[in-house]
C-alpha positions in Angstrom: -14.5 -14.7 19.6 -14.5 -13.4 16.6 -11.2 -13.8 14.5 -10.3 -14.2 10.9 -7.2 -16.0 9.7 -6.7 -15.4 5.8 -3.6 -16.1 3.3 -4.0 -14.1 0.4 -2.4 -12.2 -2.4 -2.5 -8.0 -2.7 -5.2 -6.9 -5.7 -3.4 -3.3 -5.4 -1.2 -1.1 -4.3 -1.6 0.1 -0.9 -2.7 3.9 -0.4 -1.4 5.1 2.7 -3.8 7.8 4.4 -4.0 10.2 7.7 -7.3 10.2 9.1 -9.0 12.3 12.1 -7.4 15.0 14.1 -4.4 12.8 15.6 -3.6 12.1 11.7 -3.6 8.4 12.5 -2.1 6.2 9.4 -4.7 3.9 7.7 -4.1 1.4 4.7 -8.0 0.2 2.8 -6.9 -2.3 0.6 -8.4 -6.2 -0.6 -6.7 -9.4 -1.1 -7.7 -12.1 -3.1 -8.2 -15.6 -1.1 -8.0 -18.7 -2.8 -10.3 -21.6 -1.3 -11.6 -24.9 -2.6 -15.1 -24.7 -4.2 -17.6 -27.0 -5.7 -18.4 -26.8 -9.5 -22.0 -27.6 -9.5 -22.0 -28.1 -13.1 -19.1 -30.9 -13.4 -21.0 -34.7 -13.2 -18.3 -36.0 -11.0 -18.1 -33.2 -8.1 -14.4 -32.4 -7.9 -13.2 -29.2 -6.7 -12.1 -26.4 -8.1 -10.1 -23.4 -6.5 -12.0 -20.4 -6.4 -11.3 -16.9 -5.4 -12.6 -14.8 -2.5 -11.5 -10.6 -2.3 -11.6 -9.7 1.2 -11.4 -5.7 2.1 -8.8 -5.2 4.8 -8.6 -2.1 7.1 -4.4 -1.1 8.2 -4.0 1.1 11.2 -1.2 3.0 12.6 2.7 1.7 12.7 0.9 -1.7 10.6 -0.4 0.7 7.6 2.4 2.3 7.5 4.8 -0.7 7.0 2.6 -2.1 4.8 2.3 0.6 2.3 6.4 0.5 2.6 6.6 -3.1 1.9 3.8 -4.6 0.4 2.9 -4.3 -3.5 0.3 -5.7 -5.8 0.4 -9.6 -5.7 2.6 -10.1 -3.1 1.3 -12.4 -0.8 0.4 -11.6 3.3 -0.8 -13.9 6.2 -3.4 -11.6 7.5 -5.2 -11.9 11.3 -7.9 -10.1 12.5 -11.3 -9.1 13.9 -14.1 -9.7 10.9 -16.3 -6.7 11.2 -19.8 -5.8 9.4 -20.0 -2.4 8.2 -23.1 -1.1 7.8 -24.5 2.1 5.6 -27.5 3.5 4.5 -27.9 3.5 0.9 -28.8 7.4 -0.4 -30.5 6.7 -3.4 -32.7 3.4 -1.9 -32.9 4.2 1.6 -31.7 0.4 2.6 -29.0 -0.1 4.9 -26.1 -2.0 3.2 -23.3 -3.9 4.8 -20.0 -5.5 3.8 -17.8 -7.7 5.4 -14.5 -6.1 6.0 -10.8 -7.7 8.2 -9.6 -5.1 10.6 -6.0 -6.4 10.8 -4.6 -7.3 14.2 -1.4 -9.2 13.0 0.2 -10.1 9.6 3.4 -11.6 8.2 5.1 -10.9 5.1 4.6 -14.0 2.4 5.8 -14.8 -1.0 6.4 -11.5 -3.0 5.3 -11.2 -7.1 7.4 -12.0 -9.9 8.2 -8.3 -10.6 8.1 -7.4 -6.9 11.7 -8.9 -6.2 14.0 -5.8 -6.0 17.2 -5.8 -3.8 16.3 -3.5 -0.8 18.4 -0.4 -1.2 21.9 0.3 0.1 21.5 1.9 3.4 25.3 3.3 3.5 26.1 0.9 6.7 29.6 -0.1 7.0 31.2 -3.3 8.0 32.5 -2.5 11.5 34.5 -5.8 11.7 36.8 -4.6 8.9 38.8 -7.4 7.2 36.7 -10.7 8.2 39.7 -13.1 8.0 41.4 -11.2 11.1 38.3 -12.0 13.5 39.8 -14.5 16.3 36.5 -16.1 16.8 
């Protein structure tokens, strides 16, 4: 089994792109991931928080809610299949690799400061009317 389970906050936007001949929708984005680390140069050993960025791959109805909903420093809850990418290098001739999350699942966290808006008005109407005249 190979699964991921990360808590993170957005380092950018999301770009929503089409790929391939069925124009499937695809979100490449990173988040950063605090964890606790060990300060080698402190006497006394205590931990510090330190920061991870992890490259996340979107696909289909999930990129394309995510580059709705999500902004910049909003937080997600992010589960998936952790996946090496490899590449050959052009200009050494070395193959390369990079850890990268392809997202199964994810929930909606904490949003940024600035990220707060009111969602917009959608035109619905109350169909109960006047709420005081409801029996129940």
């Amino acid at each position: 089994m190979n699964k991921g389970y990360f808590s993170g906050r957005m380092v950018e936007d999301p770009t929503l792109k089409f790929v391939g001949q069925s124009e499937r929708a695809v979100v490449n984005t990173s988040i950063a991931v605090d964890r606790k680390g060990r300060n080698s140069k402190k006497k006394d050993a205590k931990y510090e928080k330190e920061c991870d960025f992890w490259n996340i791959t979107f696909w289909g109805a999930t990129a394309e809610a995510v580059a709705k909903y999500v902004r910049k420093g909003d937080q997600l809850f992010v589960s998936g299949d952790v996946i090496l990418e490899k590449w050959e290098d052009k200009e050494s001739g070395k193959i390369r690799s990079k850890p990268i999350i392809e997202c199964g699942t994810f929930d909606f966290g904490q949003k940024a400061k600035g990220n707060r808006e009111q969602p917009a008005e959608t035109g619905s109407q109350d169909i109960f009317g006047n709420k005081e005249e409801i029996p129940f």
